[in-house]
N, C-alpha and C positions, 0 to 999 in steps of 0.2 A: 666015311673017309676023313682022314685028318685034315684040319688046316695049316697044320703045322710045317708041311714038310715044304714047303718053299716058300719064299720071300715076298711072294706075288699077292701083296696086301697092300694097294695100294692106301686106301685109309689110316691105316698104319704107319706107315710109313709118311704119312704128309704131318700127322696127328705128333708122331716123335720126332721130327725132323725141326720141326717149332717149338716144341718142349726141350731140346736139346739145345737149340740154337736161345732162346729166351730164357731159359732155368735158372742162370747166374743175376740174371736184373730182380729187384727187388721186387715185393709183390702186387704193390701201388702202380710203380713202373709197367710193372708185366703187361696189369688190366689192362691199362692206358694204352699201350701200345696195342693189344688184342680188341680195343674198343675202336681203335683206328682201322686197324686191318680189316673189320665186320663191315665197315662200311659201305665200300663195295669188291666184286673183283679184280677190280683196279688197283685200288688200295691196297688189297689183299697182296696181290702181285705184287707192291712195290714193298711190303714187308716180310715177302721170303725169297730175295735174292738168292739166300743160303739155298732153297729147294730147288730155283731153275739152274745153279751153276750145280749140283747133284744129279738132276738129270741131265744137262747137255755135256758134262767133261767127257764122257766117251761116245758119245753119238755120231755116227759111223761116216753122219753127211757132211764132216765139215770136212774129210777130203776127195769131195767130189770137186769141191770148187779152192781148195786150200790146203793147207796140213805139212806144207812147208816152210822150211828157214824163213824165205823173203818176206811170207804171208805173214810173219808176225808184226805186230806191233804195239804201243803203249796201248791201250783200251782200257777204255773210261769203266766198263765194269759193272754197269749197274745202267745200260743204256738204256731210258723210257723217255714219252714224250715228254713229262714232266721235271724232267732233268735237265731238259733246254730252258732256256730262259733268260731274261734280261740281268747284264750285271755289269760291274766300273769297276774301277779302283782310285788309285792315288792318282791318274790324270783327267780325272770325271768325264771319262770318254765313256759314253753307253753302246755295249755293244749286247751282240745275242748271241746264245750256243749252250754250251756245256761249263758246266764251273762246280762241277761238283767230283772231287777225284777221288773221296774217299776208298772207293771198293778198285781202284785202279791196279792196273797189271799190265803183264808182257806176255803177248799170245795172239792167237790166230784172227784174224782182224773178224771173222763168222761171228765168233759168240757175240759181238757188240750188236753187230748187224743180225742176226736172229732174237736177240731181246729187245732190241730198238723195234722192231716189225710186228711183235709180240704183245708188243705197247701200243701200237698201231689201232691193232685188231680190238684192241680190251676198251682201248678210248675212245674209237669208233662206233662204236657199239652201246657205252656207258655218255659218254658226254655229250660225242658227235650226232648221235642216234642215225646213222647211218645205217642204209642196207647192204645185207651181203656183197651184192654186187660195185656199190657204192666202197665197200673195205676194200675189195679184189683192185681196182683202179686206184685206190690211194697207195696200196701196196705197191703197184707196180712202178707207180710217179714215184715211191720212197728208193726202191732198189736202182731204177735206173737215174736217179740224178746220185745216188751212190755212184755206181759206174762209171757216169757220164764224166764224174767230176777227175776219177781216180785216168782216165783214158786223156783227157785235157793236160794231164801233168806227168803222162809217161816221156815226155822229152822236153819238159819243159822246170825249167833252176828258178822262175821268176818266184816272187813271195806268196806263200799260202793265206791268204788274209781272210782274216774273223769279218762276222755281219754285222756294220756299224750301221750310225745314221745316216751315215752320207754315200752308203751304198745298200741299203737295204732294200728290199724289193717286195710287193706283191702286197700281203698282209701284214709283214712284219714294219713297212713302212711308220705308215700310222701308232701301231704299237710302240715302237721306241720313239718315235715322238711323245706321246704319252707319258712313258716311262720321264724322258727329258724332261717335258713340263711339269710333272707333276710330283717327281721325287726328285732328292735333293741332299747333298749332306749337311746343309742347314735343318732340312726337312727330319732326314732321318734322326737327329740329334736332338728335336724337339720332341720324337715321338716316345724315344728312349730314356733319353736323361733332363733333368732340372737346371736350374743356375741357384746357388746361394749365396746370399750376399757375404758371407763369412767363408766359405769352405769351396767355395765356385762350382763350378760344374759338377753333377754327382747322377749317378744313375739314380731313374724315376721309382715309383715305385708301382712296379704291375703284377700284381700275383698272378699267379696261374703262369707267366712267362719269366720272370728274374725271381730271385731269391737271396738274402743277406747271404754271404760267408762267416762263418768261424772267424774267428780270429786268430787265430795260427795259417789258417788256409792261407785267409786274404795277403797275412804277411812273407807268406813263403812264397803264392802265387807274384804278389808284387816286384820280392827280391827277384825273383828270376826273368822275370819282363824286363828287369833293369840291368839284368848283368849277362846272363845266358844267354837267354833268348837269342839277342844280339849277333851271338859269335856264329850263330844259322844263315844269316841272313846271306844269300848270296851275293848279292851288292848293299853297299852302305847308303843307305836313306842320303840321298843329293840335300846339299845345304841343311841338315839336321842341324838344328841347334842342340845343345849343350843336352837342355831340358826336355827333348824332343819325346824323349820314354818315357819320362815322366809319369809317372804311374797315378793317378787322381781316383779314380775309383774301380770297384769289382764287384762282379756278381755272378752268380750262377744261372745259367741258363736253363730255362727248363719248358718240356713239353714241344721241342723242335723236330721236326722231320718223322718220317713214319718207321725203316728200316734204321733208322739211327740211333731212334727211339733209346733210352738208356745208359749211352755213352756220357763220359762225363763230358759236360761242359763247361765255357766259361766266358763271359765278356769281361776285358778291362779296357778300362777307359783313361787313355793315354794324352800329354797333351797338346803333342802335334808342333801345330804353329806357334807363335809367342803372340804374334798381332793382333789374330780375333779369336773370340769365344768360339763363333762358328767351326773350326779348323782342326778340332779335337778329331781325336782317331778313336773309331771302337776295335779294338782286337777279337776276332773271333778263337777260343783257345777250345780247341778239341778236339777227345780224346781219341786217338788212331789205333785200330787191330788189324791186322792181317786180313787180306782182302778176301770173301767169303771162298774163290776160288782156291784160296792155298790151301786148306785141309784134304783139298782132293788131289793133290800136288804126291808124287813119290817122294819119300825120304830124301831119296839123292834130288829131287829136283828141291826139295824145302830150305837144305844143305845150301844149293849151289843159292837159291833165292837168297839166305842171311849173310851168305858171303859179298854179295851185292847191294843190299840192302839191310844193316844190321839192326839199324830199326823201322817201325813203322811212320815214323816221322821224316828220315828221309826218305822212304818209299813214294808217302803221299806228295812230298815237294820236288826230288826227281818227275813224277807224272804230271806236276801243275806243269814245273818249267817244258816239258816235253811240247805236252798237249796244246796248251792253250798259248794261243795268239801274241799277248801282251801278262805275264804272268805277275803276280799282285807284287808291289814289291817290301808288302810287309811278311811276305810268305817266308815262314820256317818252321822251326820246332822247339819241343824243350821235355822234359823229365821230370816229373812230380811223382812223388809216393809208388816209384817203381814203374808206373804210367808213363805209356809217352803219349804227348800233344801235340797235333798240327794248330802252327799259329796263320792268322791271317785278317787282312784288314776285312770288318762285316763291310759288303759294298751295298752304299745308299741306295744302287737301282737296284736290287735282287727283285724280280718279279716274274712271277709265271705268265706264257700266252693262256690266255683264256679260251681254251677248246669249243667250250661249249657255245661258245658268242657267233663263232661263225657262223656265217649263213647258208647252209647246203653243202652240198661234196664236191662242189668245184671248188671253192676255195681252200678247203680239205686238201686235196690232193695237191694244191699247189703248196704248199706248207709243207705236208710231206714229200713232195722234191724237196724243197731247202732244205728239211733236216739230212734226209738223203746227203745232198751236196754236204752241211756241214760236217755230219760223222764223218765223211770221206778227208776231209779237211784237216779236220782233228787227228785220224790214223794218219795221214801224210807228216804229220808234222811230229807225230809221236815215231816215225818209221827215221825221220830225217834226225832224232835225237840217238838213236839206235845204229846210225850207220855214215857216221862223220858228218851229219847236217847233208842227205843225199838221199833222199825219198824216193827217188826212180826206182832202184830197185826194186823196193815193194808193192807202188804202181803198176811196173811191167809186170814183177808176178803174177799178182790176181788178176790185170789183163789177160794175159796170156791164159791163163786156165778159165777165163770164161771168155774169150775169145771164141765166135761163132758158136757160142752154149749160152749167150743173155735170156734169151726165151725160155731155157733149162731152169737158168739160176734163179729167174722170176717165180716160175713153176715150183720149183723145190722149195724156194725159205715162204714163198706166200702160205703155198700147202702146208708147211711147218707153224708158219706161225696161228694162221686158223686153227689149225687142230691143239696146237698146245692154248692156245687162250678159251677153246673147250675144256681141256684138260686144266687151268687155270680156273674156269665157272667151276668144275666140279669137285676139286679141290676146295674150294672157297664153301661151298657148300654141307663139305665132311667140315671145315673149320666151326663155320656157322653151327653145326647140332652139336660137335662140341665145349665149342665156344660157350654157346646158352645154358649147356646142361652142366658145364662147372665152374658157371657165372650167377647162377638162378639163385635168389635171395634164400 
């Protein structure tokens, strides 16, 4: 019998799906990125977005509980546990959540929440060492503090507010305390950059994570920090001074994030205040593509997407301001060598919860309520940018279609997400034999 005659190769298809989506990165990059992914499951997961938005764009379940108008909204795109996390900006307020909008889009609020749950199962498993039953109860604390949180604000206009320190709860307490004491933008700027007595402040020098620029780069990256960039910005930096963009140093960033892996990037180092050394801004500049969802987009939906969005730079700064709570306000964009760039200040607290610290599945599952609540949080406030600043509607929706069906929707995305973070081990597995045998010296 042929193997030929249908498409049902699943190895295949996971094997070309990453060769397609990685082929264009250089071959240095490639490895690097494929030496990240090997590490585990998890990992693996978190660097083929491209493969869970190929299998879930038509999967039949997202309208049992959604798959209408209201039920859309902004989505982070790229929902895992490791995607929450501690971060500031320009009023060194530390809060917690989501801060990563690159793979962001406009769609059925399911897909976040089936890969958030996805993430659940695969970190439960790899860091939590949790048992089965132990995942099934974190799941359900995840889904219904989702719920719970979206049924709280079907009638209710008061402010959807991010998790700071002064209202954080349970485990996240202590953590952003932490975070508070321990990072810094003095901190972060000692760890990054130098002081010279002649040329002042200047990035450090760390191989393996920065790298000099060219000298055309640096001068054209520079011009356009100073002059462009600028006219992105949706508000104008409060009391800037003159010298505020000041462009003092640049570098390239290298070896960052797992699925990012190979986008260009860049730090410059900007500078700020006038008054102290300390004050300086590091710019995070990097490079924005089409959210892995759009290729599986119709024509006419791709159309109407560029019409809305004609580049990927405002794509990414439309979804910060949506999404997030207090949006950075050095966030914009810019245009280099045909590339477009999401610009944005690196915030001094960026730091991951530490999964693997907790102690047992009680504490587990109470975390997963808060992410629960927070995705919910984040799709309200991305529904409320989507419909004159009025997020009911899309709270009522997905109330309403799982109204007296909670115990259903449990059931379905749990059962989904178990089986696909199977489907996730075994994947990662065809990568592995791959992976080694045209990796082997």
């Amino acid at each position: 019998m042929s193997h030929t005659l249908t498409g049902h190769n699943r190895p295949q298809q996971v094997i070309e799906a990453i060769q397609q989506t990685n082929q264009p990165l250089p071959t240095a990059t490639r490895q690097a990125k494929h030496a990240k992914m090997a590490a585990s499951p998890y990992r693996f997961f978190r660097g083929t977005n491209h493969l869970y938005w190929q299998d879930v764009w038509h999967d039949w379940r997202f309208a049992l509980f959604g798959g209408w108008p209201n039920t859309q909204t902004w989505l982070q795109g790229d929902a895992h546990v490791y995607n929450f996390g501690a971060y500031g900006h320009h009023d060194d307020q530390v809060r917690y959540g989501m801060d990563d909008f690159d793979d962001a889009l406009i769609g059925d609020y399911q897909y976040d929440v089936w890969r958030l749950a996805i993430s659940v199962v695969l970190d439960g498993r790899e860091n939590a060492e949790l048992s089965a039953n132990a995942i099934d109860k974190a799941l359900k604390k995840l889904l219904e503090g989702y719920y719970q949180t979206l049924v709280e604000h079907t009638d209710d206009d008061t402010p959807i507010n991010a998790v700071t320190l002064d209202n954080a709860k349970g485990q996240l307490k202590p953590f952003l305390n932490k975070v508070s004491d321990k990072q810094s933008r003095a901190r972060m700027l000692e760890k990054w950059t130098t002081v010279d007595e002649q040329q002042g402040r200047q990035f450090a020098e760390r191989p393996g994570k920065l790298a000099n620029l060219p000298a055309n780069v640096a001068s054209k990256l520079r011009r356009l920090i100073e002059q462009d960039y600028q006219q992105t910005l949706q508000d104008p930096i409060k009391e800037a001074n003159p010298h505020h963009f000041r462009v003092k140093d640049t570098a390239r960033r290298l070896d960052a994030g797992t699925g990012s892996l190979g986008v260009e990037r860049y730090y410059v180092l900007i500078e700020g205040g006038v008054e102290q050394e300390h004050d300086d801004i590091i710019l995070d500049v990097k490079e924005q593509v089409a959210p892995e969802a759009f290729r599986f987009m119709t024509k006419a939906q791709q159309q109407a997407w560029r019409k809305l969005f004609p580049n990927e730079g405002i794509r990414h700064a439309a979804a910060f301001h949506a999404i997030a709570e207090h949006p950075d306000a050095y966030l914009g964009w810019l245009t280099m060598n045909d590339k477009v760039f999401s610009v944005r200040e690196r915030s001094p607290f960026k730091k991951d919860f530490p999964t693997h610290k907790l102690s047992g599945a009680k504490p587990y599952r109470k975390l997963a309520s808060q992410w629960g609540q927070i995705l919910a949080r984040e799709h309200l406030r991305g529904a409320q940018a989507l419909n004159n600043g009025d997020h009911r509607p899309f709270a009522k929706a997905v109330c309403q279609r799982l109204k007296g069906r909670e115990a259903q929707f449990v059931d379905v995305v749990s059962t989904l997400a178990v089986a696909y973070a199977d489907c996730v081990e075994q994947d990662y597995g065809v990568f592995i034999d791959h992976f080694l045998a045209t990796n082997a010296p």
